[in-house]
Backbone as CSV, one residue per row, in Angstrom:
resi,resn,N_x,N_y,N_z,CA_x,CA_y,CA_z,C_x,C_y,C_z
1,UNK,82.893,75.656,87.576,84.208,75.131,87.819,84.443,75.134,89.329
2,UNK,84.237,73.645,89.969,84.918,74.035,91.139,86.100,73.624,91.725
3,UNK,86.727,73.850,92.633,88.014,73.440,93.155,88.118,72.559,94.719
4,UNK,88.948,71.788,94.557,89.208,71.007,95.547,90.176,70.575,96.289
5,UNK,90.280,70.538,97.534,91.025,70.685,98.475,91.518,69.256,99.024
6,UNK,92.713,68.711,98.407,93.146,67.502,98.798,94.109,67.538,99.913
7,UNK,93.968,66.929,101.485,94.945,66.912,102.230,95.816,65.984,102.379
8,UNK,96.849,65.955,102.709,97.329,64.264,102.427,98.019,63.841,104.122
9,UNK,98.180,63.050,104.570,98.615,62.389,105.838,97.735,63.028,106.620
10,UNK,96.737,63.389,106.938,95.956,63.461,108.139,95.590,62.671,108.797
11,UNK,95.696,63.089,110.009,95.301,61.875,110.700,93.476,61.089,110.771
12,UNK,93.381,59.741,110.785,92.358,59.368,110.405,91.030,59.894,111.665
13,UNK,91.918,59.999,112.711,90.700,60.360,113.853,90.164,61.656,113.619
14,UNK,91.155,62.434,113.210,90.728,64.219,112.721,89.928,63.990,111.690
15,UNK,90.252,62.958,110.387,89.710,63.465,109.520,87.953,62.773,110.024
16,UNK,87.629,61.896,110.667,86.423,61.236,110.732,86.140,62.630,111.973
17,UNK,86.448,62.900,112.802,85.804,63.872,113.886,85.296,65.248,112.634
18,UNK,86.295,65.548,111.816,86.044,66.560,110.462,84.511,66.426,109.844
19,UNK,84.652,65.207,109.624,83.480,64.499,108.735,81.893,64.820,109.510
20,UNK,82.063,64.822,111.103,80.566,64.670,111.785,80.655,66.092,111.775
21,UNK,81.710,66.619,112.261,81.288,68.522,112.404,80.486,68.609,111.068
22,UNK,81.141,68.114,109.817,80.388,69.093,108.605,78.822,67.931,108.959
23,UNK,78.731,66.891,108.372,77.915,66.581,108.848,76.389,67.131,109.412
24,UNK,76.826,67.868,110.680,76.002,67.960,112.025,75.402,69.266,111.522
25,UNK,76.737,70.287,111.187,76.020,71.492,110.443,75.040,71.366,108.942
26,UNK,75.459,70.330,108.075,74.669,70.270,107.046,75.573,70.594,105.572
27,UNK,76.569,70.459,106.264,78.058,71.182,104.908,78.526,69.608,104.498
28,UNK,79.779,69.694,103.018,80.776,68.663,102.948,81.809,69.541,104.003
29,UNK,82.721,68.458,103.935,84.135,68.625,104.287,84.930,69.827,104.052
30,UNK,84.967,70.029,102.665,85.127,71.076,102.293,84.699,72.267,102.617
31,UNK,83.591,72.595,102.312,82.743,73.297,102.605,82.965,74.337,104.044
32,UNK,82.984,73.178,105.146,83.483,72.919,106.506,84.969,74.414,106.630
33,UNK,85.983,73.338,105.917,87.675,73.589,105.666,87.423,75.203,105.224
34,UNK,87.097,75.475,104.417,87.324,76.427,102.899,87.338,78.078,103.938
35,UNK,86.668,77.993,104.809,86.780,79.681,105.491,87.654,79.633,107.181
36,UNK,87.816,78.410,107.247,89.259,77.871,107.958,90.198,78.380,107.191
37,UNK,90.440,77.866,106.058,91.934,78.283,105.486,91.875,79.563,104.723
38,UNK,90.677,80.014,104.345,90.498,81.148,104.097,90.927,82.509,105.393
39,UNK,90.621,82.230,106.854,91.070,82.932,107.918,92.833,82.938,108.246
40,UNK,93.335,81.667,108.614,94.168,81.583,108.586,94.867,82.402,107.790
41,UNK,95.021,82.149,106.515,95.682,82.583,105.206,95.360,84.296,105.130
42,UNK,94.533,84.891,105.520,94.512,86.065,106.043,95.317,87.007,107.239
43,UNK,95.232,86.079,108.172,96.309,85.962,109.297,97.905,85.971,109.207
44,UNK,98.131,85.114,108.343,99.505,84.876,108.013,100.012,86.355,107.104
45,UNK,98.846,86.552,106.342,99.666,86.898,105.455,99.578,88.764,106.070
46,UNK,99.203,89.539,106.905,99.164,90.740,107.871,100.070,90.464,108.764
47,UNK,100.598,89.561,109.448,102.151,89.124,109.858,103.424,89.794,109.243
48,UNK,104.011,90.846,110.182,104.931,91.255,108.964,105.901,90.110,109.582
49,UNK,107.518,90.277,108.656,108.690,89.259,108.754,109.073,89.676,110.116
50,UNK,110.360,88.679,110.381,110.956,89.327,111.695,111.788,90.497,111.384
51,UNK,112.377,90.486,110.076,113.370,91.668,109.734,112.605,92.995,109.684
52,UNK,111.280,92.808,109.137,110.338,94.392,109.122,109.894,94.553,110.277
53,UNK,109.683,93.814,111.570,109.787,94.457,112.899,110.659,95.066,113.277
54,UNK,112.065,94.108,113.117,113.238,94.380,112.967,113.565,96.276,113.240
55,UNK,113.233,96.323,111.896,113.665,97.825,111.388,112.496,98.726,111.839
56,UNK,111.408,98.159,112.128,110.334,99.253,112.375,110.252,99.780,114.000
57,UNK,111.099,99.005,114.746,111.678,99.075,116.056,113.189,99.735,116.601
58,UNK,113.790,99.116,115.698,115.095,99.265,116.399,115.928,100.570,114.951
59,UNK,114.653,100.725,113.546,115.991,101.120,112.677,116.514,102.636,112.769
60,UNK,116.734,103.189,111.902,117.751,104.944,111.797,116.454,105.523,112.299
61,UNK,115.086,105.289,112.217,114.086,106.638,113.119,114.755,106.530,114.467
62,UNK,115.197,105.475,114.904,115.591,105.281,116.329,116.470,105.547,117.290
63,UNK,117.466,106.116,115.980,119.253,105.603,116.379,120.157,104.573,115.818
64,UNK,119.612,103.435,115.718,120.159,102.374,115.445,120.611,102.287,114.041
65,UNK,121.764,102.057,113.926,122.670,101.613,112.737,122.373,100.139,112.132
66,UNK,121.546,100.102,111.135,121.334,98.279,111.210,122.408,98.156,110.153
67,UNK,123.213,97.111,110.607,124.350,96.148,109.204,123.627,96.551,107.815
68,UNK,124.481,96.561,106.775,123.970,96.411,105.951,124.080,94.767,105.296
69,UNK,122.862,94.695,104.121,122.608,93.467,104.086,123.738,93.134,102.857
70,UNK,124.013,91.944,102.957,124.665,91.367,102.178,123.907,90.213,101.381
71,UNK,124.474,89.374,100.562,123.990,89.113,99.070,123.309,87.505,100.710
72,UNK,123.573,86.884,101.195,122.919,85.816,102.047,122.855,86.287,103.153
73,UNK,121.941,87.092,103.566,121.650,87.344,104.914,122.482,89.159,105.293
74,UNK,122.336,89.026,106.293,123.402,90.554,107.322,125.138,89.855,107.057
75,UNK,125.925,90.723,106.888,127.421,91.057,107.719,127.516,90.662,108.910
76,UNK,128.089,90.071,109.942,128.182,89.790,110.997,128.954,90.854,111.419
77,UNK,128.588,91.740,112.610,129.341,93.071,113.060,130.372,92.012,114.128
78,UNK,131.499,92.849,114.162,132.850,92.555,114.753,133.107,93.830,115.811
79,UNK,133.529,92.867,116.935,133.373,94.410,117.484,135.088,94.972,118.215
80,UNK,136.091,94.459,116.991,137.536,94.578,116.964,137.143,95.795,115.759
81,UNK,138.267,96.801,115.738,138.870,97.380,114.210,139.669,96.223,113.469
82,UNK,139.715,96.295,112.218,140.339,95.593,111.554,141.877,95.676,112.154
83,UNK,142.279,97.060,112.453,143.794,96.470,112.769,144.339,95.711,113.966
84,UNK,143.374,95.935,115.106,143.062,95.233,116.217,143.493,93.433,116.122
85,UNK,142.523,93.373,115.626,142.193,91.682,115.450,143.492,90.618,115.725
């Protein structure tokens, strides 16, 4: 069973320059692609978010009080008291 890797809108000069690399080495296309997106996709995914830097920098080990989260995103901090305002 094998699987295949359809790209769609590429550009035609990439995909023919694609074609001689595998080519030249002796691979398909695929072949070529498959430990490309295999690296990448490794890469991405050891990336933490910006929010888990976030907290692994600035959170309570630190000092820092982070907002708490609300149901779409953070609270926006105000920096009046409510009776202020």
């Amino acid at each position: 069973m094998s699987t295949s890797i359809i790209v769609r809108d590429i550009d035609p000069g990439d995909k023919a320059w694609l074609r001689r690399e595998a080519r030249q080495v002796g691979l398909s296309m695929e072949e070529l692609v498959r430990p490309l997106i295999h690296e990448q996709r490794t890469k991405t995914e050891l990336r933490p978010k910006p929010s888990e830097a976030f907290v692994r920098h600035f959170g309570v080990d630190h000092g820092v009080d982070l907002p708490t989260p609300v149901r779409c995103g953070y609270r926006s901090l105000s920096l009046f008291s409510e009776g202020e305002e």
